[in-house]
N, C-alpha and C positions, 0 to 999 in steps of 0.2 A: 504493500500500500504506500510506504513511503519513498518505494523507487520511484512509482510511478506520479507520484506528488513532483518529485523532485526533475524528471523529463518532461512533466505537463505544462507548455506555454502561461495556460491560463493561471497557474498556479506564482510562475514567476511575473505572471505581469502584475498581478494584487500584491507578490511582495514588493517588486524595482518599485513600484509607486507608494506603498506604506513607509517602509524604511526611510525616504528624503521627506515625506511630510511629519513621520515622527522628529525628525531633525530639524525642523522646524523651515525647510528648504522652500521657496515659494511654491504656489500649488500650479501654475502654470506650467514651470520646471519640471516638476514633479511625473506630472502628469506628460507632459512630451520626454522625459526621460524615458521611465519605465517603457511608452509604447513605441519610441526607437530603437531599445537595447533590444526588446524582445521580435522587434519585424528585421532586425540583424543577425539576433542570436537562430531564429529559425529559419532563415533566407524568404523572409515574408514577401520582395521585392523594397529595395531602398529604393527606387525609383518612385515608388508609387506614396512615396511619402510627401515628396515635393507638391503632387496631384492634388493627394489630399489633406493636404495642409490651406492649398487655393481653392478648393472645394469646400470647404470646410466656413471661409469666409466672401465667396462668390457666391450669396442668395440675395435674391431681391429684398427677402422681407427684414434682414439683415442689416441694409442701408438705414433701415429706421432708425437703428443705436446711436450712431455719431449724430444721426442730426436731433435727435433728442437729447441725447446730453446737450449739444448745443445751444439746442434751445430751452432747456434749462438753466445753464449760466447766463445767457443772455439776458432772460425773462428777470434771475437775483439781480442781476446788475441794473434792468432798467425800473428799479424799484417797485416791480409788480407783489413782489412778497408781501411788502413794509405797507404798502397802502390798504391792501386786504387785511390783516392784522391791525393794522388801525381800523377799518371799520368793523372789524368783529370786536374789539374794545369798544369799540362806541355802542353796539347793540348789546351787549353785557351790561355795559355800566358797574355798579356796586354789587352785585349780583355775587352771592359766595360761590365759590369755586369757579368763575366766569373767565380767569384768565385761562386757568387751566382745562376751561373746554372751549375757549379761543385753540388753545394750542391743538386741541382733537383735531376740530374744524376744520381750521389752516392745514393741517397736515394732509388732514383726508382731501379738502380741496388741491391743495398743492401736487398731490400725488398724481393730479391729472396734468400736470406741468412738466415735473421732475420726471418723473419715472424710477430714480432712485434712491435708496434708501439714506444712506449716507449723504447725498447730494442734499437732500432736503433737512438733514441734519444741520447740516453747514450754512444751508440759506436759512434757517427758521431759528434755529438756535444762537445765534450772535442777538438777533433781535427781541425771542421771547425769553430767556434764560435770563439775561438782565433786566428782562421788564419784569416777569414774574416776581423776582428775588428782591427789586425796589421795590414792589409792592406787599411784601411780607412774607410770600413763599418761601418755604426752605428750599435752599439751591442746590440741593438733589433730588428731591420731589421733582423740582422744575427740568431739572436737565432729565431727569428720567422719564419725565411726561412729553416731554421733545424727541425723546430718543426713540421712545417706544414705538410713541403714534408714527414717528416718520416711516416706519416699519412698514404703513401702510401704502406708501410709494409704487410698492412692489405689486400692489395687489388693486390700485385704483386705476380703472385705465385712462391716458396710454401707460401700458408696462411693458417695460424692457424684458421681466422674465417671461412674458405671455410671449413674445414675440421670440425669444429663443425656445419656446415651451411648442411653439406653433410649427417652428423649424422642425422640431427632433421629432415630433407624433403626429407630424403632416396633419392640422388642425385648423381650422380658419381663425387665424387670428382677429378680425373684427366681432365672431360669436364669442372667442376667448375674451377682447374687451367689454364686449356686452355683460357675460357671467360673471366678471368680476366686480361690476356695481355694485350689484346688490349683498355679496359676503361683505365686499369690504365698508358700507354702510352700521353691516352687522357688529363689523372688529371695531368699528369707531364708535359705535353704542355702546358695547360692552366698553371700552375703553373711559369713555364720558360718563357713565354712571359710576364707574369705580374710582374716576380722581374726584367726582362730585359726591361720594360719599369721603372720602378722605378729607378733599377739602370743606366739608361741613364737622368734620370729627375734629379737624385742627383751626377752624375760623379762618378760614384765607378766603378775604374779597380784594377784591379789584380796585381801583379810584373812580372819581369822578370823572366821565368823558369830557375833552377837552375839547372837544369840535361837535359840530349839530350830526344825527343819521346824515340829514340829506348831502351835507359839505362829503363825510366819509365815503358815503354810498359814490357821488360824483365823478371822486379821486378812483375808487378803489373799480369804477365801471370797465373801463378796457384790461384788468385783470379779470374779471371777474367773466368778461366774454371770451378767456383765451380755450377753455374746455371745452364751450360752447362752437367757437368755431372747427377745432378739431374733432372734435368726436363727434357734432351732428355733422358733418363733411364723412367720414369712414359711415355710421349709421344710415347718412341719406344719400351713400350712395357716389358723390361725388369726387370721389379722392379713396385713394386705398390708407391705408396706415402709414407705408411708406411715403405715400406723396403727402400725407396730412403732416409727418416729421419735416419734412421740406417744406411746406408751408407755416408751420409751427416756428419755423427760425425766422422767415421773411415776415409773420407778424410781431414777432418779439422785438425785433429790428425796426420795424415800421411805428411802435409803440414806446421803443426808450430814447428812439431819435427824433424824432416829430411832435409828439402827444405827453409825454413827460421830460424829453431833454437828458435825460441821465445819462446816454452813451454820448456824450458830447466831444471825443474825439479819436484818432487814428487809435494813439498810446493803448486806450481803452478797449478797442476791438480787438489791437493785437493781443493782447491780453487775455479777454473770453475768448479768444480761439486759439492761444497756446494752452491754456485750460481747459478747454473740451480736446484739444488732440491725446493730451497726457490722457486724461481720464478714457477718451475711447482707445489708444491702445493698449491699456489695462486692460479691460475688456475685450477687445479684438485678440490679442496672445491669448488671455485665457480660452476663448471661444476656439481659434485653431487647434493648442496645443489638445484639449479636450476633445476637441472631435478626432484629432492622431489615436487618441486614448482609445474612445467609444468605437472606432474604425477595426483596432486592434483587438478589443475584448469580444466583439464579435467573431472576427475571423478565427481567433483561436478556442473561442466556444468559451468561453466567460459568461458572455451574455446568458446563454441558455442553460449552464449550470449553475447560477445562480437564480434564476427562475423557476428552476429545478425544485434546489433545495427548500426557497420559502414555499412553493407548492407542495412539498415533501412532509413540513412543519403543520401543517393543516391543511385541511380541502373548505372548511367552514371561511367564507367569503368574511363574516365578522370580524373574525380571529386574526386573519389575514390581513385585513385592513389595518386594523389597529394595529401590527407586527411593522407595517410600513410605516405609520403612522411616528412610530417610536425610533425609525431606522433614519425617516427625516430628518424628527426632531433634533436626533444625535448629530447628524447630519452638516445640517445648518449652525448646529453649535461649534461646528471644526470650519466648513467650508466655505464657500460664496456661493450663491444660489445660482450664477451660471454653469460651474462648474458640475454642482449636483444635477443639473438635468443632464449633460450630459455624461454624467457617470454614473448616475443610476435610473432613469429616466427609460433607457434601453433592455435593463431589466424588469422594468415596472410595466412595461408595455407586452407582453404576453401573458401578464396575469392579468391586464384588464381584459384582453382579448378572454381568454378563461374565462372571465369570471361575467361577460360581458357589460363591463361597465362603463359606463357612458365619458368618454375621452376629455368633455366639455369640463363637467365636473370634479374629473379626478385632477384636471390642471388645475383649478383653482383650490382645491382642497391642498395639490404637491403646491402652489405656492402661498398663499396664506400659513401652510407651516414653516417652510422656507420665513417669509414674512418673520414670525414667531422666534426660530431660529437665529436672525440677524440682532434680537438682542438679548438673546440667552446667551450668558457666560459657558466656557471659559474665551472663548473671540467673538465677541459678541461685537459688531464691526460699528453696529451704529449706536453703541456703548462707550464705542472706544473715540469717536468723534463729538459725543455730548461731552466725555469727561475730559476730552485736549480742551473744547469748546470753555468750558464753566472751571476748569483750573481742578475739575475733583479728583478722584482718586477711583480705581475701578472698582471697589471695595463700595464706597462712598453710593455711587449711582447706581452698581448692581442690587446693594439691601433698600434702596428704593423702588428700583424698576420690578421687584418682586410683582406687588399685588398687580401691576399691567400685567406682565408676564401672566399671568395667570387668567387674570380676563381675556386675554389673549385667545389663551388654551381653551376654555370655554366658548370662545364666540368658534374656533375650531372642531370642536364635538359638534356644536350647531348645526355648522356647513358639511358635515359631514355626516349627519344623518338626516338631514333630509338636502337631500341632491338636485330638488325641483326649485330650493333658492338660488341657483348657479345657473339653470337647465330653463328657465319658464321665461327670462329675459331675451335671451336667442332666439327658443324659439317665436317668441311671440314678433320679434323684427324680422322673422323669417331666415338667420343667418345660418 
């Protein structure tokens, strides 16, 4: 048994790639290591590496990443953030716990901007983290409530892991934006009653508003249209995802140079677009190096012996579920959610087939835990950008971010047992 452990491809390609992320080795590395040693060690074709390495980042639906991130920094720089948060302060007013379900809000809204998790950390969190904490909040409360909710980036469309979730399980990514509303509504409810009980346990209100609704409302109008024009543009039809990311940067553009003035020069642009190049080829390496991975585990039958085994573990579909359920979890507390689709995404897609379960659903259920994952310790990433953000300590924001965390989990069992809050939105646009 452990000759044949020891000659089986599949067997070294799970260790080349455990060993350097135990080593704390990046995971893009990692991951293109392991699945070049092992298509060398067994004359898999080097050739075919190079292929599908340009394969791997030549899809159309693909092109959506960079110009989303784009137009995510664009959108922080031309003050679209600061003004929506000001009018969510202004409709709170003294209202207890009111900033910290400003911060739900904002996040949940923003998530139709950013698309990332961390991204939206960094644009939400300079501005609410000191607002909360002048206003008497403790400032790990506050940065935990930023940190958490932003989590929902992932799961409010547009999302950037819907659209690598669409690539790997051949899924229509604008049904995947559609299904994603309504859980991630869910994660922001559960989310909003749990700082609105803490904040009524600990007295934390807000200040008097400083400006009228209508002044707020005014300022904070061509934010507040930018979801509207992209997602009813994919929904009604007139633009795919990818062309609504390209249009998504030409309104950001159209909006901080003209209509508020904030990008006011060259300096500045070169800027968000050395900023969004860095960030998308984080992204883009990770995406390559993982599909070498996913390309590999397949040809050497990885893929289907680990399909195997969790169908070995139970035939009970419950059982099953919940066994992935905890495999995520784990998951997302080590990795980056691109990564995990593609490095377990390929085994999770024969047991949907199995068990026939509905593709629309199981994405938004694999990202909402992903979601959950991004700020569960021990790399909890957008744990780790609240606590550079607010000066705390990871200690500090993680025994905060506990009871999210948990609402979290909760609004997760939700989406997961009944599959028609994912599934009844699509269908009903017909996608």
């Amino acid at each position: 048994m452990e000759s044949s452990c020891l000659h089986d491809p599949s067997f070294w390609l799970f260790i080349c790639f455990l060993i350097p992320l135990l080593l704390k080795v990046p995971i893009a590395l990692a991951l293109g290591f392991a699945a070049m040693l092992v298509a060398w060690q067994w004359d898999m074709g080097l050739n075919m590496l190079s292929y599908n390495f340009f394969a791997g980042v030549a899809k159309f639906p693909l092109l959506a990443i960079p110009f989303f991130i784009l137009a995510g920094f664009i959108m922080e720089r031309a003050g679209i953030a600061a003004r929506i948060i000001k009018l969510m302060e202004t409709l709170t007013g003294r209202m207890t716990g009111g900033l910290a379900v400003v911060t739900v809000a904002v996040a949940t809204f923003w998530g139709a901007v950013s698309g990332s998790g961390p991204a939206t950390v960094a644009a939400l969190g300079l501005i609410l983290i000191p607002g909360m904490a002048a206003a008497g909040y403790d400032k790990s409360f506050s940065a935990a409530t930023v940190s958490v909710t932003s989590g929902l980036a992932i799961v409010i469309p547009p999302s950037i892991a819907f659209i690598v979730y669409g690539g790997i399980a051949n899924v229509s990514v604008p049904a995947l934006f559609a299904a994603g509303f309504v859980p991630g509504l869910i994660v922001a409810g559960f989310l909003a009653i749990t700082v609105l009980i803490i904040s009524h346990k600990r007295n934390y209100r807000g200040g008097e508003p400083d400006i009228s609704i209508w002044k707020a409302t005014k300022e904070a109008f061509w934010g507040i249209l930018t979801p509207v024009v992209i997602l009813g543009g994919i929904y009604g039809g007139v633009f795919t995802p990818t062309e609504a990311a390209a249009i998504a940067v030409f309104y950001g553009l159209f909006v901080g140079i003209f209509i508020y003035r904030t990008i006011s020069s060259l300096q500045m642009l070169f800027e968000i677009f050395a900023s969004s190049v860095k960030s998308t080829a984080v992204v883009m390496v990770v995406v390559t190096c993982a599909g070498l991975f996913s390309w590999v585990a397949s040809t050497v039958g990885l893929v289907e012996k680990g399909s195997a085994i969790l169908l070995g573990l139970s035939d009970n579909p419950v059982i099953v579920l919940c066994m992935i359920n905890v495999i995520l979890l784990m998951a997302g507390m080590l990795l980056d959610a691109i990564s995990i689709y593609y490095v377990f995404l390929p085994f999770m897609l024969p047991i949907m087939s199995h068990f026939n379960w509905d593709p629309i659903w199981f994405g938004v259920m694999m990202t909402v835990n992903l979601a959950v994952g991004q700020v569960t310790p021990p790399l909890a990433v957008n744990l780790y950008v609240g606590a550079n953000i607010s000066g705390l300590t990871m200690e500090q924001i993680s025994k905060a971010a506990t009871p999210l965390i948990l609402a979290a989990l909760l609004a997760l069992a939700v989406i997961t047992i009944f599959p028609f809050l994912s599934t009844f939105l699509p269908n009903l646009l017909g996608l």
